[in-house]
C-alpha angles and dihedrals in degrees: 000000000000117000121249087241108050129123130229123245118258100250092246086063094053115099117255132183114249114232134193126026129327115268112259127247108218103245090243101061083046093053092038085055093049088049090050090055106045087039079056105037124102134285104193090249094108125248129342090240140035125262103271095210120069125232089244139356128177125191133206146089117329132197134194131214139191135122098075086037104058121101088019124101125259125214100269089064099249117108110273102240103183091213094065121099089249135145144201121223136161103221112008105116109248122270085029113146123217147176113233116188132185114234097205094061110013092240113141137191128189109226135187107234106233115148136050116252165326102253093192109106111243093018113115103194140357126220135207105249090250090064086044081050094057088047097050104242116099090121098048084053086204139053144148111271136183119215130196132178119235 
């Protein structure tokens, strides 16, 4: 049932029949397509570019900590060298790398966790000062701070 108020079609927009034979592509689009797609297809090497989001990623404040540290083991069993790109977490397996990156400033490091912690409540990693040092905060002790893991 058509309604009262209904318009008709403009006559380019009704459906027609097509007569005659289909129009003819010229031979060399139809090779330079083929090309393209062959140039673009896979090669079973994964993609061109990396995944932009990361597996994991966890926000909050981050400490660092060193001068009564260093020299001593960590848990992971390896001497703690505060000038070592190195990080605490509580629950990150050992030898994991990851991006921190400050989020009052937008500089990022990539650390090994090596070390349990931080015992600090609230607090979601701790950093060697060299890796404070790299994010800029060494003085403020203490920032917000994004991690992924790579």
């Amino acid at each position: 049932m058509q309604h009262s108020n209904a318009l008709p079609l403009p006559a380019y927009l009704e459906a027609q029949p097509r007569t005659g034979p289909a129009p003819r592509v010229p031979v060399r689009v139809t090779l330079a397509a083929l090309a393209a797609l062959l140039v673009a297809a896979p090669t079973g090497q994964g993609p061109a570019f990396p995944d932009t989001l990361p597996e994991w990623v966890q926000q909050g404040p981050v400490s660092w900590y060193g001068p009564g540290f260093h020299g001593r083991r960590t848990a992971n069993g390896e001497i703690f060298d505060t000038h070592d790109l190195t990080m605490a977490h509580r629950s990150l397996d050992f030898g994991s790398q990851v991006r921190v990156t400050n989020l009052d400033n937008g500089r990022s490091v990539v650390v090994r966790v090596n070390d349990r912690g931080p015992y600090v409540r609230g607090r979601v990693a701790d950093l060697s000062h060299a890796a404070a040092r790299e994010l800029g905060f060494v003085d403020d002790g203490v920032v917000k701070a994004r991690i992924e893991l790579l």
